[in-house]
C-alpha positions as CSV (number, residue, x, y, z in Angstrom):
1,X,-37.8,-159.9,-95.8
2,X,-38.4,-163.5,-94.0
3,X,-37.2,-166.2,-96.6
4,X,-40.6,-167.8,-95.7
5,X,-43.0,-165.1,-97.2
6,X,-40.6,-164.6,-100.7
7,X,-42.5,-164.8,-103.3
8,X,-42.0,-168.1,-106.2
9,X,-41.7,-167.7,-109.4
10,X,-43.6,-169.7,-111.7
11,X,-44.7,-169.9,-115.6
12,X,-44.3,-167.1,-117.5
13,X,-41.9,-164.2,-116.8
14,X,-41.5,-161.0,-118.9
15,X,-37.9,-160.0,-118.9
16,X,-38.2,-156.0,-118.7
17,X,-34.5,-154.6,-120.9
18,X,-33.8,-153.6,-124.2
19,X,-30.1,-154.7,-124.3
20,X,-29.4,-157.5,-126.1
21,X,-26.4,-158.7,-123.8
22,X,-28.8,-158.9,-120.8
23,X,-31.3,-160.2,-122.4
24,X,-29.2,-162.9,-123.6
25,X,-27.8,-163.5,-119.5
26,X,-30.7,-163.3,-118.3
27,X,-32.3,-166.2,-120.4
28,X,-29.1,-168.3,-119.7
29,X,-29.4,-167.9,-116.4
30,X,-33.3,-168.8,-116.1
31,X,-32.6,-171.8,-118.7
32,X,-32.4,-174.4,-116.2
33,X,-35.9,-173.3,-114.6
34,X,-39.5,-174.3,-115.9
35,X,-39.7,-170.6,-116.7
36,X,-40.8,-169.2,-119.6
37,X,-39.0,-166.2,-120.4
38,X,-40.2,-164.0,-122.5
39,X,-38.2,-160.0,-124.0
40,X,-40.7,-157.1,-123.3
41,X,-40.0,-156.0,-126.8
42,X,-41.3,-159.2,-127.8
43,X,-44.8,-158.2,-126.2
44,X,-44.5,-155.0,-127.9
45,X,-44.1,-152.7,-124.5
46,X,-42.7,-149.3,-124.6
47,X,-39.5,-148.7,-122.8
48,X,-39.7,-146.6,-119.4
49,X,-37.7,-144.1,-119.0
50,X,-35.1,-144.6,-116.1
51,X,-35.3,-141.8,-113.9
52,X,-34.2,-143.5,-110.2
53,X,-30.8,-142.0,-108.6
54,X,-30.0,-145.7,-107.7
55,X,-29.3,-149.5,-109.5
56,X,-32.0,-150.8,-107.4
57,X,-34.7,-147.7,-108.3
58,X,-33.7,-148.0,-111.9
59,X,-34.5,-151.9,-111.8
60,X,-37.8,-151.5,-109.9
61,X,-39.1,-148.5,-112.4
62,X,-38.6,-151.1,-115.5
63,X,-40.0,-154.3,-113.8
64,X,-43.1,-152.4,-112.3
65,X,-43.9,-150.7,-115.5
66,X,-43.5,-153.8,-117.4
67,X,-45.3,-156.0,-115.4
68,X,-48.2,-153.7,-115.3
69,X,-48.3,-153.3,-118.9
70,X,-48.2,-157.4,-119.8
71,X,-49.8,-158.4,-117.0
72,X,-47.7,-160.9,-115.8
73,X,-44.2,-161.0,-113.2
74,X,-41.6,-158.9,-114.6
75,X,-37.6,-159.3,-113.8
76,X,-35.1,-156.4,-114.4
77,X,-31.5,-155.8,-113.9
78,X,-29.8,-152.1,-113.8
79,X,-26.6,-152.3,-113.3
80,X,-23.1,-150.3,-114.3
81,X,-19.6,-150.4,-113.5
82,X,-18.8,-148.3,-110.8
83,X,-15.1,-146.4,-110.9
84,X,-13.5,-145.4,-107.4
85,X,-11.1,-142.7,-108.9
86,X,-13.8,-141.4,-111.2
87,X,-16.2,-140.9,-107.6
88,X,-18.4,-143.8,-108.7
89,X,-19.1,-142.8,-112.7
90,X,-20.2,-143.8,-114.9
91,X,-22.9,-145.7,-112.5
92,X,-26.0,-145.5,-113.3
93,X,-25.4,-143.6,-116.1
94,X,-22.7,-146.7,-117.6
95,X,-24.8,-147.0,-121.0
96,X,-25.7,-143.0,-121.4
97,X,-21.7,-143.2,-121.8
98,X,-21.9,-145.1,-125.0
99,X,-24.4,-142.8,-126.4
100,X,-27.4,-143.5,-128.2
101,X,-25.8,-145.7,-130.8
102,X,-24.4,-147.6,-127.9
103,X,-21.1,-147.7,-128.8
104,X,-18.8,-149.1,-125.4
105,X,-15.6,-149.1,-127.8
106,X,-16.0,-145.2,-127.2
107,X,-17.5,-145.6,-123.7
108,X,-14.5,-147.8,-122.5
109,X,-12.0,-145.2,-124.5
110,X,-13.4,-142.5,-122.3
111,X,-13.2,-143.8,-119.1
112,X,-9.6,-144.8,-119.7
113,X,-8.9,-140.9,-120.7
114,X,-10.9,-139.9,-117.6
115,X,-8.7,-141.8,-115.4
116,X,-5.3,-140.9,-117.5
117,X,-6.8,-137.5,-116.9
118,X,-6.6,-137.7,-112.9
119,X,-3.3,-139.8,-112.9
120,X,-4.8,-143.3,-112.4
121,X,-2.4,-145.6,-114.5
122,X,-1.9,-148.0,-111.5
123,X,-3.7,-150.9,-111.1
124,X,-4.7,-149.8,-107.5
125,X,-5.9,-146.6,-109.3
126,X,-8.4,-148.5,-111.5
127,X,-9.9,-150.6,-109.1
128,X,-13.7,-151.0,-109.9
129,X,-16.6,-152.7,-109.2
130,X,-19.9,-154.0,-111.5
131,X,-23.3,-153.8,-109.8
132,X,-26.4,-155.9,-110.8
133,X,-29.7,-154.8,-108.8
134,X,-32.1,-157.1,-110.0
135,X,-36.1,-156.9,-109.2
136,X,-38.7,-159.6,-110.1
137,X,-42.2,-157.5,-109.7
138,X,-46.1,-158.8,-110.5
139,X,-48.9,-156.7,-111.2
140,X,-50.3,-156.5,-107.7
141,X,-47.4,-154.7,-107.0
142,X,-45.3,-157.0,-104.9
143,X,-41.4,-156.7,-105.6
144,X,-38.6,-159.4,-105.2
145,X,-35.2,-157.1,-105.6
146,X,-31.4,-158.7,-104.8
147,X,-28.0,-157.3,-105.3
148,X,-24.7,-158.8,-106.4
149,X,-21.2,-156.8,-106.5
150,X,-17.9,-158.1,-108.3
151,X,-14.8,-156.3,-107.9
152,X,-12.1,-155.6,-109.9
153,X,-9.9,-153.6,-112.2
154,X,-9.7,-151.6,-115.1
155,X,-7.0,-152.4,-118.0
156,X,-6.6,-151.1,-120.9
157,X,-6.0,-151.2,-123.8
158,X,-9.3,-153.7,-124.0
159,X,-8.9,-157.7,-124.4
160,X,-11.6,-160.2,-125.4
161,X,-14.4,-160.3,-127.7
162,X,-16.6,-162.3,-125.8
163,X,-19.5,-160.5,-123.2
164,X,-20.9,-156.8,-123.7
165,X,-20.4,-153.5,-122.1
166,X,-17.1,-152.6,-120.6
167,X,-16.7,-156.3,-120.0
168,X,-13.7,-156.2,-122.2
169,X,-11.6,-153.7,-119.9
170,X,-13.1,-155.1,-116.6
171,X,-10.5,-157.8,-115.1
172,X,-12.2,-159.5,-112.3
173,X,-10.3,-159.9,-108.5
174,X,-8.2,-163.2,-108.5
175,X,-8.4,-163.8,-112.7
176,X,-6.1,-163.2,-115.1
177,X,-8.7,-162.7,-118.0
178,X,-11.1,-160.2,-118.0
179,X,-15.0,-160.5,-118.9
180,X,-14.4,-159.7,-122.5
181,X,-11.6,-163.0,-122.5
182,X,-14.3,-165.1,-120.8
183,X,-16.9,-167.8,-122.2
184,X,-20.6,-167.4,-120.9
185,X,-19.8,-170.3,-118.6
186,X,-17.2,-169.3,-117.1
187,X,-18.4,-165.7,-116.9
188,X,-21.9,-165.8,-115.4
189,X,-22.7,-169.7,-115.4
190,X,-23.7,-171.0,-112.0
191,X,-22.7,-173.9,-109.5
192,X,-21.6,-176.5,-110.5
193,X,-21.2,-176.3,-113.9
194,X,-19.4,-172.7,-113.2
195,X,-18.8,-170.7,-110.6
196,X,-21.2,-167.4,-110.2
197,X,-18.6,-164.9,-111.1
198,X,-20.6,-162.3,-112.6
199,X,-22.5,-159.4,-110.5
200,X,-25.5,-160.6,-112.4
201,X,-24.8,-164.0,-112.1
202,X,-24.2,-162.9,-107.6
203,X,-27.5,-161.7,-107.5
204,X,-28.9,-164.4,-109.7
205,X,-28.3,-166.9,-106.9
206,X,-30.0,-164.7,-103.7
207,X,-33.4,-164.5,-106.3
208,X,-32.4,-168.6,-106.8
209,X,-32.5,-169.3,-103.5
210,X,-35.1,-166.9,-102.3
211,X,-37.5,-167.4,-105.1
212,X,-37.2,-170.4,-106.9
213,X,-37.0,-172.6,-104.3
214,X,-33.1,-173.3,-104.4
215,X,-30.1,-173.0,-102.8
């Protein structure tokens, strides 16, 4: 889309997940903006359920749905971590792994046994990627969507406390630490305080510059 007909963001914005570690990113990462950000649970609207075959479909089913409900611009994120020796699982499906009690101690334990299982124990073998598809969406219907990727891989056993997800088995290209080692800051905080690391944090800064006006 031409940068000159992106839509701005302005006021309030509903933030369209249930998960308390994105919720959380997402309202760091809006912080420095005049933008009221507001949980969809906190405006009592039902979960969708995610049926797309894609990150971006995923995102664009939860912003639409929660933008129609609330009546105001929406902003999702779907994203996973991607596994080249496991053909791209867990994917879209990366918190069905940790089962309804959302439990990523026993989702990160089976993709380490699912690689073991096929031979991967090198860190060439475990290389991996974390997608964020993020989508902004109003109730007219108009959609904002950007992508960020951040490659890495997998180690295990697990390190770090800090961060949500796999982030504690996920060690980042070029870093010694992985996610679950690294402070918010350093993790997803943006230029110049920090340096966009983060898939999320990636495709924060297209929707920065494309719709708040920034670059």
């Amino acid at each position: 889309m031409n940068k000159s007909r992106h839509r701005k963001i302005a006021g309030r914005l509903v933030i369209a997940t249930p998960n308390p570690g994105k919720l959380r990113e997402m309202r760091e990462l809006l912080a420095p903006h005049a933008i009221e950000a507001v949980a969809a649970a906190e405006c009592g609207l039902a979960e969708p359920e995610e049926i797309g075959a894609s990150f971006h479909e995923n995102a664009r089913i939860k912003a639409m749905a929660a933008a129609v409900a609330a009546g105001l611009p929406a902003f999702s994120d779907d994203s996973g971590l991607v596994v080249d020796a496991l053909g791209g699982a867990p994917g879209i499906h990366s918190a069905r792994w940790a089962g309804p009690e959302k439990n990523f101690a026993n989702a990160m334990s089976k993709v380490d046994a699912e690689l073991r299982t096929r031979g991967a124990v090198t860190p060439q073998e475990r290389a991996a990627h974390f997608v964020s598809a993020l989508c902004i969406a109003w109730p007219d219907g108009h959609r904002e969507e950007f992508e960020g990727r951040v490659d890495g891989v997998l180690v295990w056993p697990p390190r770090g406390t800090q961060g949500f997800g796999y982030d504690a088995m996920f060690l980042p290209d070029g870093h010694d630490r992985t996610f679950g080692e690294m402070s918010a800051e350093e993790k997803h905080g943006l230029p110049p305080r920090g340096s966009g690391l983060s898939h999320r944090a990636r495709a924060f800064l297209k929707l920065a510059e494309a719709c708040l006006g920034e670059r």
